[in-house]
C-alpha positions in Angstrom: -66.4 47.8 -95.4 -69.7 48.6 -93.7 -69.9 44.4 -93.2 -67.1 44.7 -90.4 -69.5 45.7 -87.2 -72.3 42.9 -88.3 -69.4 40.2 -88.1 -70.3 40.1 -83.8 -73.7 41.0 -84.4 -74.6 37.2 -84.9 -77.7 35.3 -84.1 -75.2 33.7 -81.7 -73.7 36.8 -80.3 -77.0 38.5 -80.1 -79.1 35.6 -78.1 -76.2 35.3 -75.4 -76.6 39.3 -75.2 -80.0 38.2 -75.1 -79.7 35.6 -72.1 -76.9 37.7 -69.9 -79.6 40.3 -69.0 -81.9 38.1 -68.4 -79.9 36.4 -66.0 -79.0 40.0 -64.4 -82.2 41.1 -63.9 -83.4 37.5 -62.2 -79.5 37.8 -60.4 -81.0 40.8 -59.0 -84.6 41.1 -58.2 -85.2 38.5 -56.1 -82.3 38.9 -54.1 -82.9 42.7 -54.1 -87.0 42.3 -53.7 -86.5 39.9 -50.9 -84.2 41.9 -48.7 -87.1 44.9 -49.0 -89.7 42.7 -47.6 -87.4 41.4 -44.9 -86.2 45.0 -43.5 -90.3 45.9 -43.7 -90.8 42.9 -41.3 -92.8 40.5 -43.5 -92.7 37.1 -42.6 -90.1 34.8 -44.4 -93.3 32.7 -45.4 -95.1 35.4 -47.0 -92.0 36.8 -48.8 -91.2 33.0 -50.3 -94.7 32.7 -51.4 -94.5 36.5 -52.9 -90.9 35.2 -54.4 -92.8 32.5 -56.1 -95.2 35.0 -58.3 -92.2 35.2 -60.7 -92.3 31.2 -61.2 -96.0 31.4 -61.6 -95.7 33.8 -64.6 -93.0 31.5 -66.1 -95.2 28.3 -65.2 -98.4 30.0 -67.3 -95.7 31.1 -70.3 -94.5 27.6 -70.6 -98.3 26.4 -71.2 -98.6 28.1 -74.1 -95.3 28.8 -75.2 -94.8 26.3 -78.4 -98.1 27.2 -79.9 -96.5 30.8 -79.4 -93.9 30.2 -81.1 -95.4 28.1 -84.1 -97.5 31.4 -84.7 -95.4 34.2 -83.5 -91.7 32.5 -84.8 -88.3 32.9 -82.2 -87.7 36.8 -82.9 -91.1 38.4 -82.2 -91.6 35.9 -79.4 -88.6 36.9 -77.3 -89.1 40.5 -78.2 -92.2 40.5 -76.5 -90.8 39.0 -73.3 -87.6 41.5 -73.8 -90.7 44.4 -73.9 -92.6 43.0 -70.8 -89.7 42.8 -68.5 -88.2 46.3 -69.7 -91.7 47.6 -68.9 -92.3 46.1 -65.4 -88.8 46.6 -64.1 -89.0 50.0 -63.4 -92.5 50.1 -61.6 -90.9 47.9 -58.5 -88.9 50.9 -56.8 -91.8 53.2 -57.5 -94.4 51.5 -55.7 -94.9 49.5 -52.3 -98.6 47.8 -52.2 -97.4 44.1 -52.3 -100.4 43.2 -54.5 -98.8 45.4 -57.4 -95.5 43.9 -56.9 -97.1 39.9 -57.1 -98.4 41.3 -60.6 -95.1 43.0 -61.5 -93.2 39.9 -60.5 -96.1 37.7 -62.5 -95.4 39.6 -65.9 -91.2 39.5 -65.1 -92.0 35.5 -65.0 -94.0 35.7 -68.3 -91.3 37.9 -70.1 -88.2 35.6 -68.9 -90.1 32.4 -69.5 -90.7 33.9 -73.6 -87.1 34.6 -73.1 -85.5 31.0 -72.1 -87.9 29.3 -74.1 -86.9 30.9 -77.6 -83.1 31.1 -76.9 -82.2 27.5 -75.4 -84.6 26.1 -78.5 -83.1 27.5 -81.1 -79.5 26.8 -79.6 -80.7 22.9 -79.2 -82.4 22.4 -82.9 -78.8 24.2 -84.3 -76.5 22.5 -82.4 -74.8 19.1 -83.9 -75.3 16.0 -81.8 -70.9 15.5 -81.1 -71.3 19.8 -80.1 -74.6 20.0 -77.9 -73.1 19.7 -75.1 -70.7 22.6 -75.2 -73.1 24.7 -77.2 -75.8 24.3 -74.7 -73.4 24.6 -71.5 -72.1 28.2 -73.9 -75.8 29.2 -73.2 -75.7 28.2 -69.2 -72.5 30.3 -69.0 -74.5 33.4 -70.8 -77.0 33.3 -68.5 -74.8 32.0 -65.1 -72.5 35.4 -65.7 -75.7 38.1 -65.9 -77.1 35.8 -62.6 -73.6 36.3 -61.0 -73.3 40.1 -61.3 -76.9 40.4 -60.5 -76.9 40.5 -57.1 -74.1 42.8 -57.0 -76.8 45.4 -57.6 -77.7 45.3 -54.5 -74.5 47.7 -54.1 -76.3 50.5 -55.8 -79.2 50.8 -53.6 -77.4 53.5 -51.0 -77.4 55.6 -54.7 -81.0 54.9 -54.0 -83.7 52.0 -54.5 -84.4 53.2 -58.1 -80.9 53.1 -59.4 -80.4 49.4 -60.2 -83.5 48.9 -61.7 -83.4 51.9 -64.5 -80.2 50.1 -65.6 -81.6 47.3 -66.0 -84.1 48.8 -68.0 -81.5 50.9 -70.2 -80.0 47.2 -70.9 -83.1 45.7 -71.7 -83.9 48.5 -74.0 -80.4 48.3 -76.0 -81.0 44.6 -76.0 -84.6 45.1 -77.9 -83.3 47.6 -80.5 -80.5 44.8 -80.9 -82.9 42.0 -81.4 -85.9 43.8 -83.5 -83.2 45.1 -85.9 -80.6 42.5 -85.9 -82.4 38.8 -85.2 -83.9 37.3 -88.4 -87.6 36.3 -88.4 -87.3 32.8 -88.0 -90.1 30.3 -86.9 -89.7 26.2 -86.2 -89.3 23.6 -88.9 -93.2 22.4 -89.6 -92.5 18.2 -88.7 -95.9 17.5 -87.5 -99.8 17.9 -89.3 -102.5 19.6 -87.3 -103.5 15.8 -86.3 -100.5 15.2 -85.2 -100.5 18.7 -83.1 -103.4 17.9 -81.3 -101.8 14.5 -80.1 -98.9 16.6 -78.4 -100.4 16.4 -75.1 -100.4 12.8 -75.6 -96.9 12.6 -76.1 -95.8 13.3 -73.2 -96.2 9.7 -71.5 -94.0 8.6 -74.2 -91.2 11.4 -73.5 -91.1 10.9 -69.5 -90.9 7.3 -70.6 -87.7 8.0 -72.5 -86.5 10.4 -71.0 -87.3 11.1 -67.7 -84.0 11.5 -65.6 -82.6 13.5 -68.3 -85.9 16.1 -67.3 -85.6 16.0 -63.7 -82.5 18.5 -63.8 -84.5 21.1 -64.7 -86.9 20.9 -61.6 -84.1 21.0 -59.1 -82.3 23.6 -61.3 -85.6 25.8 -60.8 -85.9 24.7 -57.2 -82.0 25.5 -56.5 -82.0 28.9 -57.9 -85.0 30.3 -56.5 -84.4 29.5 -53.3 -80.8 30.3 -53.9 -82.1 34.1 -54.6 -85.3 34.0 -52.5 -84.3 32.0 -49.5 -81.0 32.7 -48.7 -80.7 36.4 -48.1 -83.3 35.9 -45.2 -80.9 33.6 -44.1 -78.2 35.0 -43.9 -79.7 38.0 -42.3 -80.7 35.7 -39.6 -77.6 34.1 -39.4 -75.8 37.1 -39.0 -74.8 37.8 -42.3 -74.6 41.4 -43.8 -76.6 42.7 -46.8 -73.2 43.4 -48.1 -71.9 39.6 -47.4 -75.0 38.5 -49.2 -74.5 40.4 -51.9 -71.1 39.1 -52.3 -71.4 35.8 -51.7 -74.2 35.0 -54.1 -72.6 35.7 -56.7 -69.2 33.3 -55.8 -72.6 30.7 -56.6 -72.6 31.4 -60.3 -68.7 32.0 -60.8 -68.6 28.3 -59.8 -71.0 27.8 -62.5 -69.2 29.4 -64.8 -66.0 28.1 -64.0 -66.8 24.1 -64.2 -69.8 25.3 -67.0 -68.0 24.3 -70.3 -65.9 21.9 -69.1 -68.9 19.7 -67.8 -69.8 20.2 -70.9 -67.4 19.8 -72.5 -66.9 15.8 -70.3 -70.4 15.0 -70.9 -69.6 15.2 -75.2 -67.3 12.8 -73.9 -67.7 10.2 -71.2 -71.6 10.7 -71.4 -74.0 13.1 -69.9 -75.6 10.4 -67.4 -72.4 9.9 -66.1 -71.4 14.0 -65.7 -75.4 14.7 -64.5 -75.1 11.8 -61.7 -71.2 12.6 -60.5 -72.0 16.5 -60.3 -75.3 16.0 -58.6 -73.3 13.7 -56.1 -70.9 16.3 -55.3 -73.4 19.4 -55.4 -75.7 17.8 -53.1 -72.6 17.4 -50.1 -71.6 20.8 -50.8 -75.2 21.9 -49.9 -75.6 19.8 -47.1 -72.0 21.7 -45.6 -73.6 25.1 -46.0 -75.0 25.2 -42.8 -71.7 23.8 -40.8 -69.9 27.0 -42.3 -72.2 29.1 -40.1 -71.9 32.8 -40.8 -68.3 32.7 -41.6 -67.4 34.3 -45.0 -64.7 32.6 -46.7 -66.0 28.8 -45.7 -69.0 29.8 -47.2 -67.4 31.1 -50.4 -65.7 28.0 -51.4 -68.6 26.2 -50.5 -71.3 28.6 -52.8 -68.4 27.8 -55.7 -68.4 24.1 -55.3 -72.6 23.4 -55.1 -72.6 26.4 -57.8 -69.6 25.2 -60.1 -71.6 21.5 -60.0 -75.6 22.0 -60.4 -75.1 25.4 -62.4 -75.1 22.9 -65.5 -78.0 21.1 -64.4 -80.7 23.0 -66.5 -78.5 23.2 -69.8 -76.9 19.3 -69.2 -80.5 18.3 -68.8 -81.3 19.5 -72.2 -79.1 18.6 -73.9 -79.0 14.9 -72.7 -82.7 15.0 -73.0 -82.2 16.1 -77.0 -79.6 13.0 -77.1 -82.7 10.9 -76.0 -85.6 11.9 -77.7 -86.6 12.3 -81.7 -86.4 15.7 -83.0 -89.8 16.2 -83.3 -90.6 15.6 -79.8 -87.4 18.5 -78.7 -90.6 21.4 -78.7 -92.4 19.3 -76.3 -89.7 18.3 -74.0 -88.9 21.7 -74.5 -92.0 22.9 -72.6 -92.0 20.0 -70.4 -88.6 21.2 -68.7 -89.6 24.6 -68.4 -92.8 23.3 -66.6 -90.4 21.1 -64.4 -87.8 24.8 -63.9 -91.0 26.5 -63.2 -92.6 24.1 -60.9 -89.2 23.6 -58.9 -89.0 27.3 -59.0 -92.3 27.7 -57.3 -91.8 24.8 -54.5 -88.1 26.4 -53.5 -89.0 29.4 -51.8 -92.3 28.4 -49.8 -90.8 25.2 -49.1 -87.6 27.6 -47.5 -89.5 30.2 -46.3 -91.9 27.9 -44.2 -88.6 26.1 -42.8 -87.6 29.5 -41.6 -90.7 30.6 -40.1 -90.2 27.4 -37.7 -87.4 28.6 -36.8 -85.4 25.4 -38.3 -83.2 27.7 -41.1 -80.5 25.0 -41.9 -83.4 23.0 -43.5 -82.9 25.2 -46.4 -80.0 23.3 -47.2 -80.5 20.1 -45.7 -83.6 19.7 -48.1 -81.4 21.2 -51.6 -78.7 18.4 -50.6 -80.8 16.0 -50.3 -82.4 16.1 -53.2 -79.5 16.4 -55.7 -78.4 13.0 -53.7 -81.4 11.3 -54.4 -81.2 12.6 -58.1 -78.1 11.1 -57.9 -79.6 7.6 -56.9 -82.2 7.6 -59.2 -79.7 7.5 -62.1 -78.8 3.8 -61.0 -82.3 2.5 -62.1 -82.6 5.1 -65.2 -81.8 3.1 -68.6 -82.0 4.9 -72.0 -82.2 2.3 -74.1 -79.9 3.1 -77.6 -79.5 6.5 -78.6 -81.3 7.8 -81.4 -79.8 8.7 -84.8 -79.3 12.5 -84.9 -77.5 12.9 -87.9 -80.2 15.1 -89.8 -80.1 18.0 -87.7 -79.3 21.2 -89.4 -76.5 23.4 -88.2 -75.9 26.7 -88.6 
């Protein structure tokens, strides 16, 4: 019957559709965007700080991204960031004044932010408590294999600079028809009176106080990946690297993500996320800290990307989820925002803070500063205590 093709066009189906080309198209730009500004000589400073624009967008989303979604509901909210990256993405190749691309990269920012915020949500309120973990790591994988092929469109430039940004907007067109016809129009469950709204802000002592190791994840996630995609194609040009090595290599980052992604999960269901958050930070942060011995020598360096990428590549969607273990469900909207603030921050520091290590000419900072602070993360879990878990039982599943 005609009910046979809607059977894989599920909500489920449609928002990891949904979060794959968003990870592609972040995969790719800054990568992409970073080796342009490097081959017309601009300083590593200037081009992290320019890399950053994309964060700033984000940050500004997250501000106002719940009252968003209270008014505008999870379909209409996403479509609009689906729209606004599909309509910046193919201005980039098309233009070179720097100050159009900041804006570009600003609205790219604003669009992904609308993007992340309504999908990992709406995974977290329908996911069972026992499940979360492997729901929620589902989601890092979605978005960890669109970041992985990303930056192996930088392949399609000698086709010329245009090419692998019209794809991506072909796929983020197919992905808006998908979600305007497909998605139902759903907005959040109503917990809290307008009394209660306007005491959000105030809530957030409380949630840090609960739960504030489970939200520090996301601000190194943030930090990690941006200079991940900002800061280490300059280095490895300097290092001696190829743009074809770099293009390579970056994405051996997320396969190691997406390898170790549901099985991390998977442990932290298990044996506790704590636990999984503190052991994979451990190990993540002396995998960085090794980069730099590997010099420019290719295959070192690709089983070290898949070990620091196969254990902090669940450090965003692990956060979350312990962080929903932690907190009531009414507060989830808030924390919500407050780990997108923390990606968005960390996203913002990462490439400045690289790029100004580079323009001193002390490059192996990049990594020496990303390994130390997933160690320290790691230390800070001994003096964390959460208390008793809250009773999740009323959460609605799907």
């Amino acid at each position: 019957m005609s009910s046979t093709p809607k059977r894989f066009l599920t909500p489920t189906f449609i928002l990891i559709s949904v979060i794959i080309i968003s990870g592609l198209s972040q995969g790719l730009l800054l990568p992409v965007l970073s080796i342009f500004m490097e081959e017309r000589g601009i300083s590593s400073s200037v081009n992290g700080l320019h890399a950053a624009a994309l964060y700033v967008g984000s940050f500004a989303m997250s501000l106002v991204a719940e009252r968003l979604l209270n008014r505008a509901g999870f379909k209409k909210l996403m479509l609009s960031g689906v729209i606004l990256v599909l309509l910046a993405l193919p201005i980039f190749p098309l233009v070179a004044d720097l100050r159009l691309w900041f804006v570009l990269r600003l609205l790219v920012g604003i669009g992904d932010s609308a993007i992340h915020f309504t999908s990992q949500l709406w995974i977290i309120l329908l996911s069972p408590p026992e499940k979360r973990g492997r729901n929620i790591s589902l989601y890092g994988m979605s978005y960890g294999i669109g970041f992985s092929i990303g930056p192996l469109g930088i392949q399609l430039l000698p086709y010329g600079k245009v090419v692998p940004f019209l794809i991506l907007a072909v796929l983020f067109l197919i992905v808006a028809i998908i979600v305007m016809v497909e998605l139902p129009d759903m907005k959040p469950e109503k917990t809290k009176s307008a009394e209660e709204e306007a005491q959000a802000p105030r809530k957030m002592p409380h949630i840090y106080r609960l739960a504030w190791f489970a939200l520090l994840p996301s601000l190194l996630y943030g930090y990690m990946e941006s200079s991940m995609n900002s800061n280490f194609p300059i280095y490895g040009l300097r290092t001696g690297l190829s743009a074809a090595d770099i293009s390579a290599l970056l994405p051996f980052f997320g396969i190691g993500g997406l390898i170790l992604q549901l099985p991390l999960g998977t442990l932290s269901d298990r044996f506790g996320r704590k636990k999984v958050l503190m052991a994979a930070g451990l190990g993540g942060g002396l995998f960085f800290l090794a980069i730099p011995l590997a010099g420019n020598h290719f295959y070192p360096l690709v089983l070290l990307f898949m070990g620091a990428g196969g254990l902090v590549g669940s450090f965003f969607s692990l956060g979350l989820a312990y962080a929903a273990d932690l907190l009531p469900r009414h507060l989830l909207p808030v924390a919500n925002v407050i780990a997108s603030f923390h990606f968005n921050f960390g996203s913002i520091v990462g490439p400045n803070l690289g790029g100004a290590a580079m323009q001193l000419g002390a490059a192996p900072l990049l990594f020496v500063f990303l390994g130390s602070s997933y160690l320290l993360f790691t230390a800070s879990g001994l003096a964390f205590r959460s208390g008793v878990s809250k009773k999740t039982s009323n959460i609605k599943t799907l």
